[in-house]
C-alpha positions in Angstrom: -10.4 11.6 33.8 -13.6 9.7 34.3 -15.7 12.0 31.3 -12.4 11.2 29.3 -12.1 7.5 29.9 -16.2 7.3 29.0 -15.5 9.5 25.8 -13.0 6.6 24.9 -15.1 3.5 25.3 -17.8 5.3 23.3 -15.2 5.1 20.1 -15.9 2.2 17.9 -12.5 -0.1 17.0 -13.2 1.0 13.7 -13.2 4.5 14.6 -9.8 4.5 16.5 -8.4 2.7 13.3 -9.6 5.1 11.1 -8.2 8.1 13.8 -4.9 6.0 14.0 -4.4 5.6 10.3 -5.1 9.3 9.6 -2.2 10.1 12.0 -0.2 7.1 10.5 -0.5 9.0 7.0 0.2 13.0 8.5 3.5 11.2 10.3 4.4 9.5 6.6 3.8 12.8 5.0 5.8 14.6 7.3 8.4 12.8 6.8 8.7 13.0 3.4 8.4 16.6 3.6 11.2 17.3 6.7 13.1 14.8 3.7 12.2 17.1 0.9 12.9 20.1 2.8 16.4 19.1 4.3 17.8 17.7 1.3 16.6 19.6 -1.6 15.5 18.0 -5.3 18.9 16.8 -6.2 19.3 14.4 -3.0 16.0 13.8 -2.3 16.0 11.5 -5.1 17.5 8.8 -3.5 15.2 9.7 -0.8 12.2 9.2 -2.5 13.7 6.1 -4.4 14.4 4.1 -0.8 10.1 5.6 0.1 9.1 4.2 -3.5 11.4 1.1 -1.9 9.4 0.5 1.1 6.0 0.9 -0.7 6.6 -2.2 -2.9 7.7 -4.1 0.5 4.7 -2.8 1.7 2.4 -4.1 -1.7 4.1 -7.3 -1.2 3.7 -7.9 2.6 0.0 -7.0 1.7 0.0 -10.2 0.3 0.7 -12.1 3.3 -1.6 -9.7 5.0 -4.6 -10.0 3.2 -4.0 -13.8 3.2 -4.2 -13.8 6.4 -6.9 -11.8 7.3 -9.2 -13.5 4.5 -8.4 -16.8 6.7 -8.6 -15.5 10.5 -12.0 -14.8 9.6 -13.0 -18.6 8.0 -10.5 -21.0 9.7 -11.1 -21.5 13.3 -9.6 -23.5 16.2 -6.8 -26.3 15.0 -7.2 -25.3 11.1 -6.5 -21.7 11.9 -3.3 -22.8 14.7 -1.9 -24.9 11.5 -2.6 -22.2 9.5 -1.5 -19.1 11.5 2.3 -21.4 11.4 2.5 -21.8 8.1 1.9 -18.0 7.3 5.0 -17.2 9.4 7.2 -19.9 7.6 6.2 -18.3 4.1 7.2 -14.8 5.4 10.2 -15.5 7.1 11.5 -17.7 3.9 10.4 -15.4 1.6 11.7 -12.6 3.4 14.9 -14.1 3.7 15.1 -15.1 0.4 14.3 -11.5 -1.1 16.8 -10.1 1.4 19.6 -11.9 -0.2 18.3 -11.0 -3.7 18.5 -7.7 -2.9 21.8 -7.8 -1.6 23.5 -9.7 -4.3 22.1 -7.2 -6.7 22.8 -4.1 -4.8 25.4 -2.8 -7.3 23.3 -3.7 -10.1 20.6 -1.6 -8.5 22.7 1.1 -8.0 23.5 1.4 -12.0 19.8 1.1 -12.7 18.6 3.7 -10.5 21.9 6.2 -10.4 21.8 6.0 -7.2 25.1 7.8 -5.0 25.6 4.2 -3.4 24.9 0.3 -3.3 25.1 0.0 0.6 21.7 1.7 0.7 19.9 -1.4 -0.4 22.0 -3.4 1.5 21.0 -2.1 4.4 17.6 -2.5 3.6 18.1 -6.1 2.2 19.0 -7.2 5.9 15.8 -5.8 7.0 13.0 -7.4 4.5 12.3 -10.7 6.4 11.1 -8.5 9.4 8.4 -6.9 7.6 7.0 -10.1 6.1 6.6 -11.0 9.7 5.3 -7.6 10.5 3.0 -8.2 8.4 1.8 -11.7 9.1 0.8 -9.9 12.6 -1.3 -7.4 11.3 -3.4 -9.9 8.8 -4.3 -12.0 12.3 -5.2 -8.5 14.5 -7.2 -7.3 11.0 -8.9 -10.8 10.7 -9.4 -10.5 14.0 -11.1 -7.1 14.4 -8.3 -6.5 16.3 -8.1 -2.5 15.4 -6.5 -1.2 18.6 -3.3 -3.8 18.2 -3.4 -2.9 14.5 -3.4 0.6 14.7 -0.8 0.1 17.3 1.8 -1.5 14.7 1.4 1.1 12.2 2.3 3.4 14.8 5.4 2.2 16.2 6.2 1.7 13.1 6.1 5.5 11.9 7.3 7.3 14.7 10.0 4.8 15.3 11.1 6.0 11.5 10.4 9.3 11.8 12.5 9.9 14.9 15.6 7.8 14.4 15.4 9.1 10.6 16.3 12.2 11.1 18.3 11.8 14.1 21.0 10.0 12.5 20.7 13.0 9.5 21.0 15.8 12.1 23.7 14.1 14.2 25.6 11.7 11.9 27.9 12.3 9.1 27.1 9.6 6.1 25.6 10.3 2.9 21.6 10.3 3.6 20.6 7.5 1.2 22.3 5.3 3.6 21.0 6.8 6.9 17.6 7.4 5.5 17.9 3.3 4.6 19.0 2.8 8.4 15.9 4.6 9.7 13.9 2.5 7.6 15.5 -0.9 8.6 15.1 -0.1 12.5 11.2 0.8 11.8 10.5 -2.6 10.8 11.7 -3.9 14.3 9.8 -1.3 16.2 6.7 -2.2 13.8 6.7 -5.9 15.1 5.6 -4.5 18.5 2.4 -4.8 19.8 2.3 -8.3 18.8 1.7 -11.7 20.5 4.2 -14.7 19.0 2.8 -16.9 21.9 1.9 -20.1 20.4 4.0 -19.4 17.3 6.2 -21.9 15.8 7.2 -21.8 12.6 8.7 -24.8 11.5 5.9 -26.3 13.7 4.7 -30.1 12.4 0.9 -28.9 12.3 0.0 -29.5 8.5 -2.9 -27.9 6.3 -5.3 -30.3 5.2 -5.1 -30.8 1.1 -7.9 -28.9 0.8 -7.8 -25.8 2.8 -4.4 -25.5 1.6 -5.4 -25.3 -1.7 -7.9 -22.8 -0.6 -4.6 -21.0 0.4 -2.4 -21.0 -2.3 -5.3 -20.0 -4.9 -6.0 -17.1 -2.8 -2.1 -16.1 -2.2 -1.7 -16.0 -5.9 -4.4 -14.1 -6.7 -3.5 -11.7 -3.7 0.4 -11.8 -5.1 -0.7 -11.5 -8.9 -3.2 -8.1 -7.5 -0.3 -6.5 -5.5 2.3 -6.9 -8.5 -0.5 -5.1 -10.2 -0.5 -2.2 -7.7 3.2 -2.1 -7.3 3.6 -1.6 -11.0 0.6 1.1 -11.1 1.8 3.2 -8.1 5.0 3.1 -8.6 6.5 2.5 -12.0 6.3 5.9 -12.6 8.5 7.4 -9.7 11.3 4.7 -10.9 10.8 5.4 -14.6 11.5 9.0 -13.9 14.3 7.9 -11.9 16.0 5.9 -14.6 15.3 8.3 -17.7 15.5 12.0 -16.0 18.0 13.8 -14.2 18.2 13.8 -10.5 16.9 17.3 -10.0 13.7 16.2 -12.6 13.4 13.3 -10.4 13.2 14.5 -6.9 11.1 17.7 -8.2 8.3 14.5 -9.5 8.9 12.5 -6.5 7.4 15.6 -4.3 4.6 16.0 -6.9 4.0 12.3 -6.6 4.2 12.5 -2.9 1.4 15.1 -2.7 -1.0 13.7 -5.4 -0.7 10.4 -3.5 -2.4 11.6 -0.4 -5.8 10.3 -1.7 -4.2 6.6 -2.2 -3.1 6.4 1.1 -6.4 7.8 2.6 -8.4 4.8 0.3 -5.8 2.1 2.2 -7.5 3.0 5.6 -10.9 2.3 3.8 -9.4 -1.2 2.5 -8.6 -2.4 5.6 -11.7 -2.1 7.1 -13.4 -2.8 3.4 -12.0 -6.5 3.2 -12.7 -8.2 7.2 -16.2 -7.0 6.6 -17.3 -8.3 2.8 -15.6 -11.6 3.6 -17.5 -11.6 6.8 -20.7 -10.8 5.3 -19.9 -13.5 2.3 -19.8 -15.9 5.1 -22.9 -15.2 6.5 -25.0 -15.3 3.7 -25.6 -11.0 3.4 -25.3 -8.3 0.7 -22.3 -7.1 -0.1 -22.7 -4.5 -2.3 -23.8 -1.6 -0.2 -20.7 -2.1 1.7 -18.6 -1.1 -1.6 -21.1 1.7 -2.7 -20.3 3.2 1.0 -16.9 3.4 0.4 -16.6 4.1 -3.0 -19.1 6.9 -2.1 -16.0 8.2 0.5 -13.0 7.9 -1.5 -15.1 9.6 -4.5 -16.3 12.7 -2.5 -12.8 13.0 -0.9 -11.0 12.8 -4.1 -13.2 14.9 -5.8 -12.1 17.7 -3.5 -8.8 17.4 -3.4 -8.5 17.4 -7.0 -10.1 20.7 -6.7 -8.3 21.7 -3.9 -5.1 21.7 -6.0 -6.2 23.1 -9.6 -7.4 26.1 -7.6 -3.7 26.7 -5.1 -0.9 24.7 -6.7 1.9 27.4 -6.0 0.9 28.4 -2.2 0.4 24.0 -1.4 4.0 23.4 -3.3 5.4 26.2 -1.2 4.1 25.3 2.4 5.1 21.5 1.6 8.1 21.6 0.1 9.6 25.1 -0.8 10.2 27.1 -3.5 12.6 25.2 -5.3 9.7 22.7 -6.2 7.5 25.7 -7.8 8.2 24.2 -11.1 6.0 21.4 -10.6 3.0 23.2 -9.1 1.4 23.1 -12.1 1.3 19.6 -12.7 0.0 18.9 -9.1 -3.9 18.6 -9.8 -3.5 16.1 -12.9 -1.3 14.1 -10.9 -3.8 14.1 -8.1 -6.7 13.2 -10.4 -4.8 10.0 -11.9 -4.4 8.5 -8.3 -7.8 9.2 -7.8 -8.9 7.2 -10.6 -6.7 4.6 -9.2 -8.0 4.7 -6.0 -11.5 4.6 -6.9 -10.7 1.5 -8.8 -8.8 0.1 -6.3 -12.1 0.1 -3.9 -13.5 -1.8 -6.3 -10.5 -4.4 -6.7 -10.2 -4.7 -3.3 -13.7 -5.7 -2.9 -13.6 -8.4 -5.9 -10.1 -9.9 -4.5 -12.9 -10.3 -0.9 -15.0 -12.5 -3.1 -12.4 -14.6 -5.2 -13.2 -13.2 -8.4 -10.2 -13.3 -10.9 -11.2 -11.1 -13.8 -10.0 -8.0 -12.4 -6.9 -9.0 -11.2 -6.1 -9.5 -14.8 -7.9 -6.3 -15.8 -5.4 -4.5 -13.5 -2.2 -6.2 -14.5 -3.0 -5.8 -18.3 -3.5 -1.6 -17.7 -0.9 -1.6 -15.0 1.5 -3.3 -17.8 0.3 -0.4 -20.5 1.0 2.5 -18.2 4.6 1.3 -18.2 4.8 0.7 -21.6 3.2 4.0 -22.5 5.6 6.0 -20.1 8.3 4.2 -21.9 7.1 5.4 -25.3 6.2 8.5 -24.4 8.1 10.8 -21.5 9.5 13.9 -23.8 8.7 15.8 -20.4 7.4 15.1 -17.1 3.9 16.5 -18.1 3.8 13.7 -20.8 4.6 11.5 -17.8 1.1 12.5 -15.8 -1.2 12.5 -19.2 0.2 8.9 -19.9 -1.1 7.9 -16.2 -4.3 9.5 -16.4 -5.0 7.7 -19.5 -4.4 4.3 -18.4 -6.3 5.0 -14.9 -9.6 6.4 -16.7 -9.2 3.0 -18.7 -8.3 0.7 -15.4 -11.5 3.0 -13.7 -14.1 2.2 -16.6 -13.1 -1.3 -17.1 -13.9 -1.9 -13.2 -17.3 -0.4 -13.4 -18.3 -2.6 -16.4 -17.1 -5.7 -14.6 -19.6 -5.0 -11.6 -22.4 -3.8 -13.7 -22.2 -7.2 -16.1 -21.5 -9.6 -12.6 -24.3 -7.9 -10.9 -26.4 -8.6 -13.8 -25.2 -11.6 -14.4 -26.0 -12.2 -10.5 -29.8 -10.9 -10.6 -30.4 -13.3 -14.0 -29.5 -16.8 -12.0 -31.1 -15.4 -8.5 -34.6 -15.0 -10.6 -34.4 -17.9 -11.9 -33.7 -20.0 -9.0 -36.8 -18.1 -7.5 -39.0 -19.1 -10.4 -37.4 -23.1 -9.7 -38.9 -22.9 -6.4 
């Protein structure tokens, strides 16, 4: 006990993060897949609809995340008590808000998506305001450095969904889109745990001074306009599908989707630690490049093989995942898996202008995130068309990124030489 106890204080926070999101992201995938495998194409998707559901939560409540991580690390003592409080009012009220959205449209989204039910996103509707909270907490344990309580959030979180899940398919008798909904909804109270709401008080009088609210709301809307961005990038194309194919076209692409997504999801661990440290080092007067070349450097090597991984076995990784009845799909796997890792690639890079304020590629991303959907829209004959039309707009999104840095950094060098030659 006493080797293993040294082993464990020899692990970096970082590292158990890193270990913790890796499990995080098998326990997600393995849930989609016990999904995929228990329902078949037809019914899984609605399955993958409510998924697609919860990632656009989870785009949104990065927005309150990242907010508040880009301010645990700047505001400190009263300023950061004030502005911890008003954090939680904005997520509860805009949680609450969405929630009844959701519910007074429920039927309307049932039409739209051809979905077997509205009480689905009912269901789900009740449960938004909890993971605006959720993640509020996980912006102040990321800010923080926090990793342990983090990593303990997305945890409870997953297993809490991945148990109750499929213990209310296996043992109760509703349709699944509204079990599978349930599952989801009871996750979000599970994820709000660890957490500490001593202190907390959300309607508390403690005000923002003009200023550093300011600071706030400019970098909430740049944060909310880049996560619409990604929302419509990573996920337009499951609901497109969803609305102008079949059901059995559908849940065969949501399981292509689900596997080609598995560099995306390995990129968000990288963000995580990628934003805490840039804005810390912008503070402190260092570099921040090399921080961004090490983990575009990762996510590039990574994706690099796993595209390869697929062109090379698309049947026998179709087959162990999800079954034969998804062969039809195999061979669209590695095209798939190379558009998300153009997007994830660029996403580094995004991720690492949003750390320093910078506006132009926010609006780089929305514009190409905008002509993805309209070139789906023109152009989805067949589900191959679909991929192509995705690969086009990341390569696009990708290049447009890379010229952005090489012209700031340029521009950067130029006014750094010649305040040298001033002094």
């Amino acid at each position: 006990m006493t080797a293993i106890k040294l082993a464990l204080k020899r692990i970096s926070p970082k590292h158990l993060f890193m270990g913790s999101a890796l499990l995080v992201n098998g326990g997600n995938y393995l849930y989609n897949l016990l999904l995929g495998r228990l329902l078949g194409p037809e019914a899984f998707a609605d399955a993958a609809l409510l998924v697609t559901l919860l990632l656009v939560l989870s785009f949104v409540g990065m927005t309150f995340q990242l907010a508040t991580t880009k301010f645990a690390v700047l505001f400190t003592d009263y300023t950061w008590i004030a502005f911890k409080n008003t954090m939680y009012r904005y997520a509860l009220v805009f949680g609450v808000l969405t929630g009844i959205l959701v519910l007074i449209f429920s039927k309307n989204l049932q039409a739209l998506f051809n979905t077997q039910n509205h009480y689905m996103f009912m269901i789900f509707a009740v449960a938004i305001p909890l993971y605006f909270v959720m993640s509020v907490n996980r912006g102040r344990f990321q800010g923080k450095h926090d990793f342990g309580k983090l990593a303990g959030t997305y945890q409870t979180e997953m297993w809490s969904r991945l148990l109750i899940t499929f213990a209310l398919l296996l043992l109760v008798p509703f349709e699944p889109g509204i079990l599978i909904a349930a599952g989801i909804a009871l996750s979000f109270v599970f994820g709000l745990f660890p957490s500490d709401f001593k202190g907390v008080q959300v309607f508390s009088k403690d005000k923002l001074a003009a200023v550093e609210l300011k600071q706030v709301w400019i970098f909430i809307g740049l944060t909310a306009g880049y996560e619409l961005t990604q929302i419509i990038i990573n996920n337009s194309d499951i609901l497109l599908v969803k609305h102008y194919f079949d059901d059995k076209q559908a849940g065969l692409y949501s399981s292509l989707a689900l596997i080609g997504r598995v560099v995306y999801f390995v990129a968000w661990m990288f963000v995580m630690l990628l934003m805490p440290t840039v804005i810390q080092k912008q503070k402190d007067g260092e570099p921040t490049a090399p921080v961004l070349f090490k983990y575009v450097f990762f996510i590039g090597g990574l994706s690099t093989f796993i595209v390869f991984v697929c062109f090379l076995f698309p049947n026998l990784i179709i087959t162990l995942m999800f079954g034969d009845a998804y062969l039809s799909i195999a061979h669209l796997l590695w095209k798939y898996a190379l558009a998300t890792s153009l997007f994830a690639v660029s996403n580094i890079f995004a991720y690492y202008f949003l750390s320093l304020n910078q506006y132009s590629p926010v609006i780089l991303s929305g514009l190409l995130g905008f002509s993805q959907v309209a070139l789906i829209m023109l152009y989805h004959d067949n589900l191959e068309t679909v991929v192509h039309m995705q690969i086009i707009a990341m390569v696009i999104l990708l290049v447009a990124q890379l010229l952005f840095f090489i012209i700031k950094n340029k521009k950067d060098s130029s006014a750094l030489k010649k305040q040298n030659n001033l002094v």
